[in-house]
Structure formats: C-alpha cells, structure tokens
Backbone bond lengths (Angstrom), bond angles and torsions (degrees), N, CA, C in turn:
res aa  C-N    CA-C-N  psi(-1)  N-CA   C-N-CA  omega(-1)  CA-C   N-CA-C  phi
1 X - - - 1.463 - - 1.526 110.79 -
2 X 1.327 112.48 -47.15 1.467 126.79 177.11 1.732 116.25 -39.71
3 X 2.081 85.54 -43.66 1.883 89.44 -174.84 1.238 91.96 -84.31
4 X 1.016 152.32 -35.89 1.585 137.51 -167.63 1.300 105.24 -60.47
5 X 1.093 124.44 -58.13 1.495 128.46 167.32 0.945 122.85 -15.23
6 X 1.246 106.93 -81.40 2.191 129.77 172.61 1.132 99.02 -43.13
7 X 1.600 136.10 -55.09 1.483 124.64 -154.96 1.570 97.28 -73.78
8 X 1.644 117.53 -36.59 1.483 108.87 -165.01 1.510 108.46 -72.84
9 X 1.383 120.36 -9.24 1.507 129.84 -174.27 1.359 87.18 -79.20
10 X 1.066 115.14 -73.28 1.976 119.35 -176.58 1.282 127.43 -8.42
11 X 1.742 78.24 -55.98 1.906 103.06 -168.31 1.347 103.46 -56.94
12 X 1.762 95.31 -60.92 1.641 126.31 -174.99 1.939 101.35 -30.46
13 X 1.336 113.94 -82.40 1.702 125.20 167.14 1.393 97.95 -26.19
14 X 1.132 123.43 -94.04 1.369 126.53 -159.41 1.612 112.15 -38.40
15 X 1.460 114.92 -51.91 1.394 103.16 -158.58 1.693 93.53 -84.59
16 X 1.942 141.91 13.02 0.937 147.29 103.59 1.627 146.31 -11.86
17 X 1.190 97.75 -59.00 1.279 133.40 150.54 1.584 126.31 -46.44
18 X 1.354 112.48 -52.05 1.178 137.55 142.14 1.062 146.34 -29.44
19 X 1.188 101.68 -58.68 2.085 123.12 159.17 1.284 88.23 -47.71
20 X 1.437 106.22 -77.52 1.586 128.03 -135.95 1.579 106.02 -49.56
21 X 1.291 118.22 -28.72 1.896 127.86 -157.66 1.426 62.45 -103.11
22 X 1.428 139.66 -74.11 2.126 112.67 -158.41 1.214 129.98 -54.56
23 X 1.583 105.54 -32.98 1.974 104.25 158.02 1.442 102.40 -71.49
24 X 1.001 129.87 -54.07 1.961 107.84 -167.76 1.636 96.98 -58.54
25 X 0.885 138.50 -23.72 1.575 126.87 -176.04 1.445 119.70 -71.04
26 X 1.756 90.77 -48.97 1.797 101.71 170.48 1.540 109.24 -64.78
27 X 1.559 125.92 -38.23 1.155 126.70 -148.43 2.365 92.95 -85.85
28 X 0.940 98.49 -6.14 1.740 123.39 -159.04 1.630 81.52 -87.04
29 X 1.094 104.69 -71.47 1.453 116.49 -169.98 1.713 118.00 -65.63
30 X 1.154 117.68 -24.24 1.805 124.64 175.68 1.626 96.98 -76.39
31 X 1.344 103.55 -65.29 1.507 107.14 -162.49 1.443 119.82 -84.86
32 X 1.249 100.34 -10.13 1.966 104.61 175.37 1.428 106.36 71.35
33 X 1.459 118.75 -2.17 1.541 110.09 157.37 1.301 125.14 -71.86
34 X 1.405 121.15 164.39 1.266 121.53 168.59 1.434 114.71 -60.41
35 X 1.594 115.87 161.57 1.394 107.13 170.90 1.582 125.11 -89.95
36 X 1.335 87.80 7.05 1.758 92.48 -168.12 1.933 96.36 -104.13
37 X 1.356 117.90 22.43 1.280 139.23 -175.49 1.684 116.76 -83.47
38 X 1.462 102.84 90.46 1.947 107.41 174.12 1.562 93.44 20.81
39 X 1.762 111.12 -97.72 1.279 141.80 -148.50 1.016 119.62 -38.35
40 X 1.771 112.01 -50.49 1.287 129.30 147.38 1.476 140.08 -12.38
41 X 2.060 92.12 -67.82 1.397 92.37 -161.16 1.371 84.19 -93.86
42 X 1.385 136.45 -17.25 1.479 114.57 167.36 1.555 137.08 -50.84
43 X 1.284 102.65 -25.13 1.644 105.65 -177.72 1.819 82.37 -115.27
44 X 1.192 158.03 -7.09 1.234 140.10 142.22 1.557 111.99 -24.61
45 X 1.959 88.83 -44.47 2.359 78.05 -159.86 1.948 90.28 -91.60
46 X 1.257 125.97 30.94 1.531 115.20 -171.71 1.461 101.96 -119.47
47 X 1.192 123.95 129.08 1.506 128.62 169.41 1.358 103.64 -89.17
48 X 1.358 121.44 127.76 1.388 130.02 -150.41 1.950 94.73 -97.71
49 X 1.528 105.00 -13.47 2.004 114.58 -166.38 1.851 85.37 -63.69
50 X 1.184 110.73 -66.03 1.481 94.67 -152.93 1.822 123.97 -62.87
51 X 1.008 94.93 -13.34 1.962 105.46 159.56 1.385 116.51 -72.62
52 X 1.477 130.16 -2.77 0.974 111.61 -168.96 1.605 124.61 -115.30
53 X 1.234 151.45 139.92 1.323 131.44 -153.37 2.034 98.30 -52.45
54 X 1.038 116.34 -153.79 1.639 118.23 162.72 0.864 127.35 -90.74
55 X 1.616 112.86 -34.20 1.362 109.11 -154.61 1.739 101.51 -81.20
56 X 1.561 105.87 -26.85 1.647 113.74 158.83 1.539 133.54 -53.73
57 X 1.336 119.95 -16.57 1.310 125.92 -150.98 1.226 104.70 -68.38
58 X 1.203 128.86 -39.11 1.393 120.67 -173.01 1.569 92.53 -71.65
59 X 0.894 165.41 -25.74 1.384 145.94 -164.32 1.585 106.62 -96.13
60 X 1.444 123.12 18.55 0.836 128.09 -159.67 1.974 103.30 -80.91
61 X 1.247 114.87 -27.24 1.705 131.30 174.73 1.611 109.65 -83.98
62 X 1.432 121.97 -20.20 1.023 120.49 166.20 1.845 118.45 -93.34
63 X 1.908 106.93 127.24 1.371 125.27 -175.62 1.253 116.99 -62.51
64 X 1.135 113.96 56.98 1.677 102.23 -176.36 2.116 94.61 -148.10
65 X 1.424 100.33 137.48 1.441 118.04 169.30 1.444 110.27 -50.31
66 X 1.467 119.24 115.75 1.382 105.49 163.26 1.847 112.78 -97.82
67 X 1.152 102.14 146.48 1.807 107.71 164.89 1.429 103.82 -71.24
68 X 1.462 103.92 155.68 1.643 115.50 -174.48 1.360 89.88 -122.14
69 X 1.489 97.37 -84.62 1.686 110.51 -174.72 0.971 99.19 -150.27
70 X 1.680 103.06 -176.49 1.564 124.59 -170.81 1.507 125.37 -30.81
71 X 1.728 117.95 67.86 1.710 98.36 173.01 1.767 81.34 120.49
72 X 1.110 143.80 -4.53 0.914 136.52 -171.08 1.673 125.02 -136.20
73 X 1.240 126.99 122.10 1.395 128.94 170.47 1.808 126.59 -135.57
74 X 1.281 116.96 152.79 1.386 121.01 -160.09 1.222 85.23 -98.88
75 X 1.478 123.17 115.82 1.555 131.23 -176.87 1.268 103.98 -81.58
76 X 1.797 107.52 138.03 1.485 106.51 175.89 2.100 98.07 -64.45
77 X 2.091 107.11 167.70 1.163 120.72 157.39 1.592 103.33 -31.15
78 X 1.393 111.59 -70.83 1.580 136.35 -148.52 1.592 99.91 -59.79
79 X 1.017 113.85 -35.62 1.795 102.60 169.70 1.258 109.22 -97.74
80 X 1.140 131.17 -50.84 1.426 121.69 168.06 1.722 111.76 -14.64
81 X 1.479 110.40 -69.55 1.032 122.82 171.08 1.941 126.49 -48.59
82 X 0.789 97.93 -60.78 1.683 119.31 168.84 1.530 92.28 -51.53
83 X 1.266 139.55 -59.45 1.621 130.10 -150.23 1.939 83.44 -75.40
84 X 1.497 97.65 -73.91 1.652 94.77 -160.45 1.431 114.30 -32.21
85 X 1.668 115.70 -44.02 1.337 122.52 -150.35 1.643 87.39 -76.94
86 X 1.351 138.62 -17.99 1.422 134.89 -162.58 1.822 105.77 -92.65
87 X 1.775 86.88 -36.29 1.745 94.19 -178.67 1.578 99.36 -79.36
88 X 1.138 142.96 13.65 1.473 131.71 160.96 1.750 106.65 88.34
89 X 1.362 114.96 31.15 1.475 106.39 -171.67 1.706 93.28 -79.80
90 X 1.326 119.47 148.79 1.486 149.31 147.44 1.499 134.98 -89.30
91 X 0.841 116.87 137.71 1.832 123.44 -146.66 1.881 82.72 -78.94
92 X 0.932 131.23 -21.46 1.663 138.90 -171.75 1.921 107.84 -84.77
93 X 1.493 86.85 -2.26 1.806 74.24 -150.39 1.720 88.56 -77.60
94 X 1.465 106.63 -167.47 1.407 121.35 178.23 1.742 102.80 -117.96
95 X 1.662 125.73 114.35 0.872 103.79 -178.49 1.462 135.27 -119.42
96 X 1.087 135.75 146.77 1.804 129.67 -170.01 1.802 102.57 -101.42
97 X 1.190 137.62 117.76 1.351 132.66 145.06 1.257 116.40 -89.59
98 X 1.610 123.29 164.76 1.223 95.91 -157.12 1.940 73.48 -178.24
99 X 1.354 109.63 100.04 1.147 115.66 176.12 1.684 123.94 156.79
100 X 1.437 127.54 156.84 1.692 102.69 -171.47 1.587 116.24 -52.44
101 X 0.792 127.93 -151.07 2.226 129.21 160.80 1.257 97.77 11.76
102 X 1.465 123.30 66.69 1.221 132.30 153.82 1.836 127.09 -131.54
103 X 1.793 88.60 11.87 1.186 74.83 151.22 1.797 141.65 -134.06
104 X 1.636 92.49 36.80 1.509 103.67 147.20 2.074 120.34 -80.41
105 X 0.598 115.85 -19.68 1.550 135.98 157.33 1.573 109.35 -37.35
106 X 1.417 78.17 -83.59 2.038 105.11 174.67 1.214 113.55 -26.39
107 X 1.558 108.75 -65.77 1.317 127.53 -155.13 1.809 101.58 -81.51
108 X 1.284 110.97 -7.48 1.667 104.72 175.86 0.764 121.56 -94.59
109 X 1.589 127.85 -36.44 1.220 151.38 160.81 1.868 117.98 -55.31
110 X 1.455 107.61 -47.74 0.955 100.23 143.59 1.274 154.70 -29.19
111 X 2.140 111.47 -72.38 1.276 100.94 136.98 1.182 156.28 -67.86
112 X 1.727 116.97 26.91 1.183 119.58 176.24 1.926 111.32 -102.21
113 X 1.369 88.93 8.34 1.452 113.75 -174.11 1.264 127.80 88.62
114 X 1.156 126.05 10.50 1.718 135.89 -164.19 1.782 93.07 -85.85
115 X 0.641 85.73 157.62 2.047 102.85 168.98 1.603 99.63 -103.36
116 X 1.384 105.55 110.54 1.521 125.31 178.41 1.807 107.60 -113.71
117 X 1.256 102.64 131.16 1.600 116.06 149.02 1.416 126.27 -105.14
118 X 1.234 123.63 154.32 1.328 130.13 -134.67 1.641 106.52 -155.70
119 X 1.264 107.82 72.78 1.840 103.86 153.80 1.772 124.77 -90.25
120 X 1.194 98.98 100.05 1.055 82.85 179.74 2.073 109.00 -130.40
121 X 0.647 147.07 108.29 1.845 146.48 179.51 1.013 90.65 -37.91
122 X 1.369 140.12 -107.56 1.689 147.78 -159.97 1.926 105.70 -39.55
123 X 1.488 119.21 -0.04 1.401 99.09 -162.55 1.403 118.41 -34.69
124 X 1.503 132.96 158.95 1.543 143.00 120.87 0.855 127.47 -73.61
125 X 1.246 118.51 173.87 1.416 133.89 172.40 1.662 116.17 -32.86
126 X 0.891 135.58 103.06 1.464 138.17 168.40 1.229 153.57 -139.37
127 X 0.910 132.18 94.91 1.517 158.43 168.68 2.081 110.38 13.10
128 X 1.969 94.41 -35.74 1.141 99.06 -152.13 1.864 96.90 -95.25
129 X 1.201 105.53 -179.95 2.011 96.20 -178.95 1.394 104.08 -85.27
130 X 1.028 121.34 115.47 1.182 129.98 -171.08 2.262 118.38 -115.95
131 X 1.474 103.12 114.48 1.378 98.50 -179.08 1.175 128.34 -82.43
132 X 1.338 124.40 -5.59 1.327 135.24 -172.06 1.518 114.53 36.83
133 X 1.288 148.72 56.38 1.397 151.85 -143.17 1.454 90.21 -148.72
134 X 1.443 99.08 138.29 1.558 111.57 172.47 1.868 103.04 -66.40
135 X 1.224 103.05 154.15 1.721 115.22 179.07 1.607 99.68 -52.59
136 X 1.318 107.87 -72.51 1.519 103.40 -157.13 1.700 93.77 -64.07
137 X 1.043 161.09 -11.15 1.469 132.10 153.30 1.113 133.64 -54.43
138 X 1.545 120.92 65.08 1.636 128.07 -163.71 1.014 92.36 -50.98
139 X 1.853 157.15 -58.78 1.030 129.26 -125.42 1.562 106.52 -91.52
140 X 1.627 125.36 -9.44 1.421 117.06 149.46 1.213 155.04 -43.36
141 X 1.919 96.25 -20.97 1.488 102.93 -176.55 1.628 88.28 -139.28
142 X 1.299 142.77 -36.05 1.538 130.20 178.72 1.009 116.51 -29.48
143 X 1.771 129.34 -53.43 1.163 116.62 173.31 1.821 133.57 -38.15
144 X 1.172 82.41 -37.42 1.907 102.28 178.66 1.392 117.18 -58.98
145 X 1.477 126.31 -38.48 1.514 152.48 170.29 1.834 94.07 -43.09
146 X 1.757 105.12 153.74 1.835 110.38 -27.21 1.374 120.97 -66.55
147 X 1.453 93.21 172.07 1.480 99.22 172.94 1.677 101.76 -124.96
148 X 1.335 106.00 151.77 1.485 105.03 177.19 1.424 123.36 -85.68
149 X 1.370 94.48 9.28 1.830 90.91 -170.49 1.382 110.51 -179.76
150 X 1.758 123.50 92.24 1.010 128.87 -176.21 1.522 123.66 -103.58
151 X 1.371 124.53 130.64 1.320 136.84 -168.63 1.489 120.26 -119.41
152 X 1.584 102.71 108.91 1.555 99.06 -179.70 1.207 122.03 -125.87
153 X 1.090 116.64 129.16 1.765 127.96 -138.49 1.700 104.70 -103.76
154 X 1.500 131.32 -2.44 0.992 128.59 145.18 1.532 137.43 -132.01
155 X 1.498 88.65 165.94 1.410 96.50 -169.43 1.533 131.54 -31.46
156 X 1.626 114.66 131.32 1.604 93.11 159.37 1.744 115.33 179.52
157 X 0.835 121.87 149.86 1.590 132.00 -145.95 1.613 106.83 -36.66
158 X 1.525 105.79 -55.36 1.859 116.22 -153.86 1.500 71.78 -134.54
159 X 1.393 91.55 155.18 2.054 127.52 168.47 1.620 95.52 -67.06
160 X 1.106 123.24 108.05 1.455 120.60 158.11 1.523 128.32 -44.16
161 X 1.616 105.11 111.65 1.666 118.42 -169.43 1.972 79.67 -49.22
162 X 1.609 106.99 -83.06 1.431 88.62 -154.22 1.439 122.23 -57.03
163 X 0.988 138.26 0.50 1.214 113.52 162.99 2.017 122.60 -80.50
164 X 1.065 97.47 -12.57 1.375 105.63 163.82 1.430 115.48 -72.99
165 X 1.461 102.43 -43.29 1.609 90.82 163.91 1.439 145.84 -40.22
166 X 1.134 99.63 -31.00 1.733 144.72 173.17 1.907 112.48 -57.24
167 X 1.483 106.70 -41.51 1.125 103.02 175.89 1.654 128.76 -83.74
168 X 1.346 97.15 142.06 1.652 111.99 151.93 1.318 114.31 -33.54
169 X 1.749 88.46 159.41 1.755 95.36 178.09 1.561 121.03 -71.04
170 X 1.519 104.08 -10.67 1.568 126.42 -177.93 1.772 115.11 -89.44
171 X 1.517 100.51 -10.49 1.181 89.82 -129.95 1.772 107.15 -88.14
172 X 1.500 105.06 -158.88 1.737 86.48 -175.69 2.099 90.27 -166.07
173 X 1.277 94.76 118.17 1.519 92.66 171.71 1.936 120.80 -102.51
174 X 1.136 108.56 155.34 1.536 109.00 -155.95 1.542 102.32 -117.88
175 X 1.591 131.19 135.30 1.477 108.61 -168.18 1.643 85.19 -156.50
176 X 1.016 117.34 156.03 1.756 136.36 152.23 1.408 108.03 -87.65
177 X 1.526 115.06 117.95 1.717 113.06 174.02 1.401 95.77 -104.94
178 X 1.476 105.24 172.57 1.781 108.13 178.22 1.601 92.65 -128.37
179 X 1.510 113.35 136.17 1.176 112.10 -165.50 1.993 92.53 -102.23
180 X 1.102 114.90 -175.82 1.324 145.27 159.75 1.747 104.47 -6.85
181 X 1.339 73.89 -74.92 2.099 106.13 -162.66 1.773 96.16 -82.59
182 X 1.206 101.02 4.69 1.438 89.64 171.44 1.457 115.58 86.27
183 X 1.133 125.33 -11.54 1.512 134.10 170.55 1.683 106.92 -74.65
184 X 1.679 108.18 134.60 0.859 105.36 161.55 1.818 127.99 -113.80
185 X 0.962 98.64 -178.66 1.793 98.93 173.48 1.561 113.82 -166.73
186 X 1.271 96.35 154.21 1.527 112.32 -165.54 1.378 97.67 -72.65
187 X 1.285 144.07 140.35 1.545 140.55 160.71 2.070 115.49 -133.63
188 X 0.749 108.90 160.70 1.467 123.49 -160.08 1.379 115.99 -126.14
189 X 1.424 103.87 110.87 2.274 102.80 179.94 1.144 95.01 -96.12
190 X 1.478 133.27 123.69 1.771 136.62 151.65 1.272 94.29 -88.26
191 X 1.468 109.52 132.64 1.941 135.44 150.23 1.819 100.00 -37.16
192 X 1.028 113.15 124.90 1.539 111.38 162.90 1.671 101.32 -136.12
193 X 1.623 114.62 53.21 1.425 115.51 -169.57 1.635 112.21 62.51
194 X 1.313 110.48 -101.53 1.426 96.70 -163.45 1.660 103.78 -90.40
195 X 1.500 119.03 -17.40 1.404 122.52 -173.21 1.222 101.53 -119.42
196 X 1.598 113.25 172.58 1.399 130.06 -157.06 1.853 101.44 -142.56
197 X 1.517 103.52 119.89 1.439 107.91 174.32 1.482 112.02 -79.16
198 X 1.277 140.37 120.23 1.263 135.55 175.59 1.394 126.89 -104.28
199 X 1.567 136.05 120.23 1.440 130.23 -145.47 1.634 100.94 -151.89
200 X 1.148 101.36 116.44 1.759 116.53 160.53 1.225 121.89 -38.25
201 X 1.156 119.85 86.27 1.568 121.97 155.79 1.685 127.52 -25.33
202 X 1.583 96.87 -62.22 1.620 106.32 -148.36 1.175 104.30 160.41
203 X 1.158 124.06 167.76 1.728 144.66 167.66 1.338 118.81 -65.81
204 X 1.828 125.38 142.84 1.231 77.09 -166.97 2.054 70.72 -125.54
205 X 1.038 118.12 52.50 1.778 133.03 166.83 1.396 111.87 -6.53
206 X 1.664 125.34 -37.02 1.175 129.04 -149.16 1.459 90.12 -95.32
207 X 1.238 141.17 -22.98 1.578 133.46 -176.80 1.347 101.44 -77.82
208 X 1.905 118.39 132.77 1.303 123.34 164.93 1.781 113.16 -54.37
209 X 1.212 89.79 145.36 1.851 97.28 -163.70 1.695 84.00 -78.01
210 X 1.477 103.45 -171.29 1.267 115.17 169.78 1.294 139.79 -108.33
C-alpha cells in the first residue's frame, strides 16, 4: 500500500510538472517573455478553475478574458501577464490590488514571491494576504502604504487621487478608465515625486461596458 502511494505521488508531481512547463511554453509564446520570467512562473504554480464562478470553470485553461457582469471581468493569465509586464511591475515591488476577481492575481504574484495586498469583496480562496475591506475604508489598508505598485481591475471614470496617495516614490498604479463613447483603456500613473506621468496602455474591450 505504502508503494502504491509513493508511485501515485510521483505520477501526481510529474504529470504537475507537466502542466506547469505547458503553460510557461504557451504563456512564452503569447507574451514573448521568457519562461523562466517572475510573472510566468507565478501564475504557472496557480490554477486559474477555483477563482472562477462555475458555470466558467471549464474555460478556466483557455487564455481569453471572460465578462462576468456589469464593469467586471475574470482576466485571462496571458494579459494579466502582458499588462503587468508592460506597466513595469518588479518581482521586489510591494503590491496593492484592489478590485472584484482580483484574487487570482494575488495569489500568483504571491507565488511568485512578491508581498501582495488584496481588497477584493468577492475574494476566494487565496494564498496571498488578503483584507477584504471596502475601498473607501482607507483606514484598513493606509496603514500598509506605500506600495510600489497598485492594480485596479475595475472600471472607473478618473485615476483615484487616494490611491495615488498610496504610492512609493517608484511607484506606478494601473487602472481601466471608461471614456465618453464607452470605450475603455488601461492607463498608468508613474510617481515623479510630487507629480505623476500618465500613459495609455491599450484597450481594455474585454470589460462589460455599462
């Protein structure tokens, strides 16, 4: 019984092991990073099924953003990856997410070793420290500030002054705005001491409009 055990652990690792080198390959090939890349092997060790409502789960191996609801979407690995690695995140930084389905994020980054904070209402299960505190209760997470690198995963008109407050002298927060026409796009605040450079990412198409 003992050897059956061990061998089924073996198998178990290996065909683990397995996954893990076929997402860094796919994830190698989407984003043109290396596979031996933080971002990578952080959401390499994350199973993306248990973040996801049910009726999604099976699409959980396939790279593509699903819509949930109003203002909200479960970002594939492959942009996750692609956005951070574009907004300049560092495996050193200190990081704040701060939005619903943010905490498959958490939990990758997490295991990629970074020190992550985590507001999120809907959280799951996650690996990463997570406060669960509504946004406007600064005094839940201010203490924690700065952070070097804040990520907010839904929609919303203007870059939040306080959460800029929040940043390091390095630091750089990441947001989806919704314009006019209803289009949104990812945009980026860098710390420049007392001012903040702000720069267009990209589209961000995959969030249900409003």
């Amino acid at each position: 019984m003992r050897s059956f055990l061990i061998l089924f652990l073996a198998l178990s690792l290996s065909a683990l092991y397995g996954q893990t080198d076929d997402f860094a390959e796919k994830m190698e090939e989407i984003t043109g990073l290396d596979r031996d890349n933080f971002l990578i092997q952080g959401f390499s060790l994350t199973d993306r099924s248990p973040f996801l409502p049910e009726r999604f789960k099976d699409m959980a191996d396939i790279p593509v953003d699903i819509p949930l609801r109003k203002g909200v979407s479960a970002l594939s690995p492959s942009t996750l990856i692609t956005l951070l690695s574009k907004a300049g995140l560092q495996e050193d930084f200190r990081v704040l997410i701060v939005g619903e389905e943010g905490s498959y994020c958490a939990t990758a980054l997490s295991r990629a070793g970074m020190e992550v904070f985590l507001i999120d209402p809907n959280g799951r299960t996650s690996s990463a420290y997570s406060l669960k505190k509504e946004l406007n209760n600064l005094n839940s997470w201010i203490s924690m500030a700065p952070f070097d690198f804040i990520l907010c995963l839904n929609p919303r008109e203007e870059v939040p002054n306080q959460l800029l407050r929040q940043l390091s002298g390095r630091g750089i927060l990441v947001t989806p705005l919704a314009a006019d026409d209803l289009t949104q796009c990812w945009f980026s605040a860098e710390s420049r001491g007392e001012d903040f450079i702000l720069k267009m990412m990209g589209t961000a198409s995959a969030f249900p409009r409003y």
